[in-house]
C-alpha positions in Angstrom: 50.0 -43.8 -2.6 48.7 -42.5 -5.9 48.2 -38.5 -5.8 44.5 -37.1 -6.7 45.1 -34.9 -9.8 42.8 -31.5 -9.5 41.9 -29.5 -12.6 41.1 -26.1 -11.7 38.5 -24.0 -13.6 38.5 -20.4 -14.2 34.8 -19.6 -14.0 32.8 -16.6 -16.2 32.3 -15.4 -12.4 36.1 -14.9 -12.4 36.7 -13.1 -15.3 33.9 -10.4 -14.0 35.7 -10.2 -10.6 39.0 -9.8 -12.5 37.3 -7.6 -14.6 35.9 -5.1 -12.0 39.1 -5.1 -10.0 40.9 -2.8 -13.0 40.6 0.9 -12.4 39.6 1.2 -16.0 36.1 1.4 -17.0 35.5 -1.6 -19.2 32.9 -2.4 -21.5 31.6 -4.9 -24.7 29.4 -3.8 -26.8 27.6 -5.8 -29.9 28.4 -4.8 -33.7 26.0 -2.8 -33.8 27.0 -0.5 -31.0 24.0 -1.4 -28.3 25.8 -2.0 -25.1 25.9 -6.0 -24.2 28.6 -5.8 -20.6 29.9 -2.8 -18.6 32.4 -3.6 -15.7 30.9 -2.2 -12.2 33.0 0.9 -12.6 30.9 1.8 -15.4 27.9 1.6 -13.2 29.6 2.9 -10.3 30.6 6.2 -12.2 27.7 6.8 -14.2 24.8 5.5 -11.4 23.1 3.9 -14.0 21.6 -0.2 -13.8 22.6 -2.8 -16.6 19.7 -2.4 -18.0 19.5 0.9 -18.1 23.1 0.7 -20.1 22.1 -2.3 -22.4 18.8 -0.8 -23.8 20.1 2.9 -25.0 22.9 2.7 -27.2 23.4 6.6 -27.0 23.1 6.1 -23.4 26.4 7.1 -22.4 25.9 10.8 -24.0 24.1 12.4 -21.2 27.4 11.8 -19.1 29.8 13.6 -22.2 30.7 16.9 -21.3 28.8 18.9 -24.0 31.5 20.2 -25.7 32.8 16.7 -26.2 29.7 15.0 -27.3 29.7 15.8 -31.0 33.5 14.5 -31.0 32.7 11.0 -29.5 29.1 10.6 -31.6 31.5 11.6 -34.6 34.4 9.1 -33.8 32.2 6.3 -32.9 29.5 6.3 -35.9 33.0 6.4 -38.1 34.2 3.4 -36.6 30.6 2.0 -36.9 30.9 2.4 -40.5 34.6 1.5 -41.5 35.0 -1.0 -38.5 38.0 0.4 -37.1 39.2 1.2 -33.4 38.8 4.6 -32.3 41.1 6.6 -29.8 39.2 10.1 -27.8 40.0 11.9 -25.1 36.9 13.6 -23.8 35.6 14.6 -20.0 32.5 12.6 -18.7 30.5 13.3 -15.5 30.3 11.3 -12.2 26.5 10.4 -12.1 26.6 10.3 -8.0 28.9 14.0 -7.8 28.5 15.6 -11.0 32.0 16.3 -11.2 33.5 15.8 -14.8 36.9 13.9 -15.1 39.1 13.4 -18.4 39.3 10.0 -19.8 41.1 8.1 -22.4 38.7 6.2 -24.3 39.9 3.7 -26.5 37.7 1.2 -28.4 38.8 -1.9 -30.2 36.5 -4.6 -32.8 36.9 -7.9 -32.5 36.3 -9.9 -36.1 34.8 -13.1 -36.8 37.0 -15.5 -39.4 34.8 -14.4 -42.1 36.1 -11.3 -41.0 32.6 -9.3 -39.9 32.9 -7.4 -36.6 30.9 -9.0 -34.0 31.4 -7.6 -30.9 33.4 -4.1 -29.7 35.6 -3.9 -26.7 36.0 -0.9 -25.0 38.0 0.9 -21.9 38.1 4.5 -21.0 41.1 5.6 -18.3 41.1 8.1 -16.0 43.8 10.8 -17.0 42.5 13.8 -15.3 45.5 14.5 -13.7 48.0 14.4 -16.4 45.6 16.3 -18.7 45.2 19.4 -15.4 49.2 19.1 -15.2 49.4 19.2 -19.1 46.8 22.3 -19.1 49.2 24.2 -16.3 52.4 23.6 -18.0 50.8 24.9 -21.4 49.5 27.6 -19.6 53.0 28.1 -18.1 54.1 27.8 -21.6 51.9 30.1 -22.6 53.1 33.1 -20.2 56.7 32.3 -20.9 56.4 32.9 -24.6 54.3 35.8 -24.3 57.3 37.4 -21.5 59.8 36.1 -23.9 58.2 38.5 -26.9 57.8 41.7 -24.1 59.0 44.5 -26.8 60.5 46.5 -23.1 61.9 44.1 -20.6 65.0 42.1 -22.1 65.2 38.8 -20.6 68.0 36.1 -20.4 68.0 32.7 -19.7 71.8 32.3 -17.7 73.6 29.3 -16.6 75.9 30.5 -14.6 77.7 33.5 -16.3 76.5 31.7 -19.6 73.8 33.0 -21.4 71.6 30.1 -22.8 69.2 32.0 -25.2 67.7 36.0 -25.2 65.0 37.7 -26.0 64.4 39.6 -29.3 64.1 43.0 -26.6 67.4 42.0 -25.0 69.3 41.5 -28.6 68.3 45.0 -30.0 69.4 46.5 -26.8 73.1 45.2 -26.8 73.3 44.6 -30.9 74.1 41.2 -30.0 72.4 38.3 -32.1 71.6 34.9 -31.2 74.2 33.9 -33.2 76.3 35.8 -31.2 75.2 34.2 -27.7 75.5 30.8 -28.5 78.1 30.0 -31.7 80.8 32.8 -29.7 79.6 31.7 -26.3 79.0 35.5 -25.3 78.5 35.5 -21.1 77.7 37.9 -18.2 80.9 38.7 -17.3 82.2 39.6 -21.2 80.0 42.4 -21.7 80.4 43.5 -17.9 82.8 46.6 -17.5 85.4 46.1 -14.8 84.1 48.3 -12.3 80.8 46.3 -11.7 82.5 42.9 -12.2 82.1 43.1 -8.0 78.6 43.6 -7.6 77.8 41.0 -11.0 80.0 38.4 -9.2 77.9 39.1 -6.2 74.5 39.1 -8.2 75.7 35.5 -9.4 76.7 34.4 -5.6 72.9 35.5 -4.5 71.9 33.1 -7.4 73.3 30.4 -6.1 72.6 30.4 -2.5 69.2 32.5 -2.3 67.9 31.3 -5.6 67.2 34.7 -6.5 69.1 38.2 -6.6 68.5 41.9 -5.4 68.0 44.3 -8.3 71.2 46.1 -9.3 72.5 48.8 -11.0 74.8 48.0 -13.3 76.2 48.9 -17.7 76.5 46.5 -20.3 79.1 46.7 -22.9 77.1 46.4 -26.9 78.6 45.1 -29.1 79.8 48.0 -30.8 81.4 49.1 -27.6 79.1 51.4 -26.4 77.6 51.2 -22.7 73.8 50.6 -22.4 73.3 51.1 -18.4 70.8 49.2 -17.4 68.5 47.8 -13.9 69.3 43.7 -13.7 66.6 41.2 -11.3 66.8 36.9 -11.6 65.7 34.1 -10.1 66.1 30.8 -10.4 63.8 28.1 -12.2 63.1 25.2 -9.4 63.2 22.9 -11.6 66.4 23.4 -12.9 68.8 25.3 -10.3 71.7 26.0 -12.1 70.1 27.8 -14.8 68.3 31.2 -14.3 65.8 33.7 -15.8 67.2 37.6 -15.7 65.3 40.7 -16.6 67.0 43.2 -18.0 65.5 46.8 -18.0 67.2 49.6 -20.1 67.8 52.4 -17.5 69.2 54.6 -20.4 66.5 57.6 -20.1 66.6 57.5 -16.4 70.4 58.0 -16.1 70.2 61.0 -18.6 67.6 62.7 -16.7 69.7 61.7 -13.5 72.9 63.0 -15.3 70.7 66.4 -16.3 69.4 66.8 -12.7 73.0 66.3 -11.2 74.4 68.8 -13.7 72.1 71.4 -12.9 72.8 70.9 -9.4 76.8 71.3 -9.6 75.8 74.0 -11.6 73.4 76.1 -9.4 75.3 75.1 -6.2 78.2 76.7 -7.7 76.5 79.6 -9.2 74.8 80.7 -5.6 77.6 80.4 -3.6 79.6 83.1 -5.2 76.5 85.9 -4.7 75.5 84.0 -1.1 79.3 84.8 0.2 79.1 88.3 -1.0 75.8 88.5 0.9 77.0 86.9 4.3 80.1 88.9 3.9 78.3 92.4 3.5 75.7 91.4 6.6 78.6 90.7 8.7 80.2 93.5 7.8 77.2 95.6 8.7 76.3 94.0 11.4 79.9 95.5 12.7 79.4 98.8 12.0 75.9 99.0 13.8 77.3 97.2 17.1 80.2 99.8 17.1 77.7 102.8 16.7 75.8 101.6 19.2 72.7 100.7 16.9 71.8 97.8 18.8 68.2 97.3 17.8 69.4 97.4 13.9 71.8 94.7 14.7 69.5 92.5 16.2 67.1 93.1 13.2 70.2 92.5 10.7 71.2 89.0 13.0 68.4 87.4 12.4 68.8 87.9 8.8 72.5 85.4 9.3 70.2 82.7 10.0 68.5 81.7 6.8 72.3 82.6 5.6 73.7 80.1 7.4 70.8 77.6 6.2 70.8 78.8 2.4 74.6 77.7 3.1 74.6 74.4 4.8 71.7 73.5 1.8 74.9 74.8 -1.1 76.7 72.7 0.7 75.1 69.7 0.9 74.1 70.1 -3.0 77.8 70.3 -3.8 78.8 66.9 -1.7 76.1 65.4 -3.1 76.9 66.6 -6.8 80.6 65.6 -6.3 79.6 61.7 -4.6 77.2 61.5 -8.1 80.7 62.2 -10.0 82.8 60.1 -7.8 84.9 63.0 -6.1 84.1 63.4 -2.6 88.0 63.0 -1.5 88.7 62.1 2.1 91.6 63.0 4.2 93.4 60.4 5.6 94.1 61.1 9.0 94.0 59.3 12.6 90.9 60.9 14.2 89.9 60.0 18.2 86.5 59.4 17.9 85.7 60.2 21.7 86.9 63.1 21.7 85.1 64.2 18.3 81.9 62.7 19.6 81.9 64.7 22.7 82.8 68.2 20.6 80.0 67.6 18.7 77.5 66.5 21.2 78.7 69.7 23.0 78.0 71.9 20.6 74.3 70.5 19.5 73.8 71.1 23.4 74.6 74.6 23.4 72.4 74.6 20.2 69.5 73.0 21.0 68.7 73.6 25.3 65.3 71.5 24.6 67.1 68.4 24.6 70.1 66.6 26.7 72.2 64.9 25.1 73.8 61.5 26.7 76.9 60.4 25.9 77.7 57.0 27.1 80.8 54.6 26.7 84.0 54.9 25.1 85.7 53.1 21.8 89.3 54.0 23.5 90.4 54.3 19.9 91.3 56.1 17.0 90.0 55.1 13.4 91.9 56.3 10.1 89.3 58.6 8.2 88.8 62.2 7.5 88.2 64.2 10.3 85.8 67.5 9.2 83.6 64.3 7.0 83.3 62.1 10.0 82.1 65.2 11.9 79.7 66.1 9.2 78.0 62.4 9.8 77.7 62.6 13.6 76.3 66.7 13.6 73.7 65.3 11.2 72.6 62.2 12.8 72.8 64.1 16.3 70.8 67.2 14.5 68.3 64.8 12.9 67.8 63.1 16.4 66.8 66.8 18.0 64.7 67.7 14.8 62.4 64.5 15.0 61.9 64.2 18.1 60.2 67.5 19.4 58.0 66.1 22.0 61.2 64.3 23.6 63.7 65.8 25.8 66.7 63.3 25.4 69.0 62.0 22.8 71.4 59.1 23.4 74.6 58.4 21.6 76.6 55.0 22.5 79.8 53.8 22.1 81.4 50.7 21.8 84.2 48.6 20.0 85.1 45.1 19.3 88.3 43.7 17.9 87.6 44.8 14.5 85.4 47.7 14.2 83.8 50.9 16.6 80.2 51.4 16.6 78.5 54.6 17.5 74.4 54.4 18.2 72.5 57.5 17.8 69.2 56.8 19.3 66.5 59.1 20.0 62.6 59.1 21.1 60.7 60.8 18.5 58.4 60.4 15.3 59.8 57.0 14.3 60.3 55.6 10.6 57.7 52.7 9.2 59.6 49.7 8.4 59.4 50.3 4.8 61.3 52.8 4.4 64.0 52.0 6.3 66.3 51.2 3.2 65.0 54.3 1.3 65.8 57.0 3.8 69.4 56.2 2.8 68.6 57.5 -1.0 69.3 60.7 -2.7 66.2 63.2 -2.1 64.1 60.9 -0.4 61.9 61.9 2.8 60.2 59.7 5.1 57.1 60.0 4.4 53.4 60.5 6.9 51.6 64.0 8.1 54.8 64.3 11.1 57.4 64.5 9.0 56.0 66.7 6.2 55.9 69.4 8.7 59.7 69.2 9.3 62.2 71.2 6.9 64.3 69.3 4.6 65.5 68.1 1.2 66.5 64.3 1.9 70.2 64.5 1.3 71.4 64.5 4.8 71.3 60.7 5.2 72.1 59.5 1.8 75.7 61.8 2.3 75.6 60.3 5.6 75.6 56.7 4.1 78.0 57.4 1.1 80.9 59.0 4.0 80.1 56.3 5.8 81.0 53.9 3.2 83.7 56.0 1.9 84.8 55.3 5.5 84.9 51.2 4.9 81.9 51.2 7.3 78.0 50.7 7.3 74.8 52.2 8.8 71.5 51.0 9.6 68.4 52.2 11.3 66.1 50.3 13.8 63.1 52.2 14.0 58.6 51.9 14.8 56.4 54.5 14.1 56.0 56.8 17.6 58.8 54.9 19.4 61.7 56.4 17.8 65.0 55.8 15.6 68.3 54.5 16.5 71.1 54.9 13.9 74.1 52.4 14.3 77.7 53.8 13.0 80.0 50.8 12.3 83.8 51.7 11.2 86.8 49.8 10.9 89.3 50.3 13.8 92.3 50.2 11.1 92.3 51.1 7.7 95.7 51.4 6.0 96.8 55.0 5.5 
């Protein structure tokens, strides 16, 4: 059985089906520009007929984003004239939304074999996309180099402890050059001094698992030696995680006037204590004498002059701690102290001290913790004082205790003014107040809680502070149940 042999066409009806299936827009036009074919893209994009196309050689214009019209008339009369293919990128308008869209537009002539151009081939492509990611990564660009060249904040560009490149801010700072960071491989950890190696290698941790770290405190060592101290903040670039972008902002001026303002303060604490003991000692003294002659009205007067005595001396002495923590010697004595039994001297005595309010003291750690005794008793009176002092529209104060295997906690809770959520953190800072109308009306310098915090720590232990506005404060102690001694 002899097999029918089929020749199959493809047809001129093909090719235009083929064709329009593209997502390019397509077109031929004659050599001397006037449009002769257009895909149905064109006339889908542009809303215009075939006819309307084929009779206007300029036609196309009126969908060119004006500031791209001059370009394409220039690049296309050019390639009228010298016969060669032309390459622009240039936005044109949807006829049917009006929205403009960037395009490749390529054109290409097609020769005869006595070489004359006889007909032009054309295509423009969509790139809109790549040209709007193109525009934000310049952009991007853009805002990098110009944080780069910041003539205040140094910035460093880290992988790992390595440092990958540095700003011109962040070289003058340490005397370093780039030669420096990258031909002797200078990192983090060189030019950290040993005693904030800890809280670098922790900066690098929170790096790593957070993508970005908690601004520190911290020196570098120059290169000359010298100590530039300094305020450190990174995160991590998403698109590479291992490397990360620090700022680095010199803290120089700012530890000088810290350094003046602590020196002053050792210095005035010390110089008013000497007159103030004289003072208390004479009043007493005085106070004495009346009693014995039976001038009781004069010794009431003279009494109520030992007050503001007593508070000119708890303020000496809170200036003192706080001048000796900023120098690093607040020394502790090491001793075993029973914590319930402290708690309940001291919650005794704030009762007999202030009658407006009862104080509760629940539970038991059935423990003693390793710690110095008179410091320990210095937290608790001023947690327990605070309590009183913020709350004057409440009548009770509550102190818990409880222990675990590892560690006591003691929660000071009372139900007064409250603290707004943030400033929880900052109430633990030298000088710093809570701030709103209620508490400005309330006595006080801000140094109780940040001694509080550094005894506390000083202690191995923590505190933190739970606390909405009208509803009150609770203060959590947590200390180690064994330290060695």
């Amino acid at each position: 059985m002899q097999k029918t042999k089929q020749t199959k066409c493809v047809t001129p009806a093909s090719y235009d089906t083929l064709i329009d299936a593209i997502p390019q827009l397509v077109w031929v036009k004659r050599s001397d520009g006037l449009p002769d074919y257009t895909n149905q893209r064109v006339r889908d994009y542009t809303g215009l007929t075939k006819k309307q196309i084929q009779s206007d050689r300029w036609a196309h214009l009126q969908f060119i984003h004006p500031e791209d019209q001059d370009g394409n008339r220039m690049h296309w009369e050019y390639a009228l004239d010298t016969g060669t293919m032309f390459e622009y990128e240039e936005r044109l308008r949807n006829g049917q939304t009006g929205e403009y869209r960037w395009f490749s537009t390529h054109t290409e002539p097609s020769h005869n074999e006595a070489g004359q151009i006889v007909t032009w081939f054309g295509t423009a492509t969509d790139i809109d996309k790549q040209k709007r990611i193109e525009d934000v990564l310049r952009e991007g660009q853009e805002r990098a180099d110009a944080l780069m060249q910041s003539k205040i904040i140094g910035i460093i560009i880290t992988q790992g402890e390595q440092i990958e490149d540095a700003n011109e801010t962040f070289l003058r700072m340490t005397g370093y050059s780039q030669e420096d960071m990258h031909e002797n491989h200078t990192n983090i950890l060189q030019m950290t001094p040993p005693e904030y190696m800890a809280r670098t290698l922790q900066a690098l941790q929170e790096l790593g698992t957070q993508q970005s770290m908690t601004p520190y405190e911290k020196e570098y060592v120059c290169k000359d030696g010298s100590r530039l101290p300094v305020l450190v903040c990174g995160v991590v670039f998403h698109h590479h995680p291992r490397q990360a972008i620090n700022f680095v902002l010199d803290n120089s001026a700012r530890k000088e006037l810290e350094q003046r303002k602590d020196d002053f303060i050792n210095m005035a604490s010390h110089e008013l204590r000497s007159p103030l003991t004289v003072v208390k000692l004479q009043t007493q003294l005085v106070h004495k004498r009346l009693e014995k002659h039976s001038q009781h009205e004069a010794a009431t007067a003279l009494s109520r002059v030992e007050m503001p005595i007593k508070q000119l001396e708890r303020l000496i002495a809170e200036l003192l701690d706080v001048s000796q923590i900023q120098a690093g010697r607040l020394k502790y004595i090491r001793e075993r102290v029973d914590l319930d039994k402290l708690l309940r001297e001291i919650a005794d005595t704030m009762q007999r001290m202030s009658p407006s309010h009862t104080i509760a003291v629940r539970g038991a750690v059935q423990t003693s913790v390793i710690g110095d005794r008179d410091r320990l008793r210095q937290v608790f009176t001023n947690l327990l004082s605070n309590a009183i002092k913020y709350s004057p529209d409440a009548t009770t104060v509550e102190v818990e205790l409880s222990s675990s295997e590892e560690a006591v906690a003691i929660r000071v809770q009372d139900h007064g003014l409250g603290i707004p959520r943030e400033q929880h953190k900052k109430i633990f800072e030298r000088f710093y107040r809570a701030a709103g109308l209620s508490h400005e009306t309330i006595p006080g310098l801000g140094m109780g809680l940040y001694i509080v915090a550094e005894i506390i720590k000083g202690h191995g232990g923590t505190i933190t502070v739970e606390s909405d506005i009208g509803k009150g404060s609770t203060f959590t102690v947590t200390l180690p149940r064994r330290r060695d001694a």
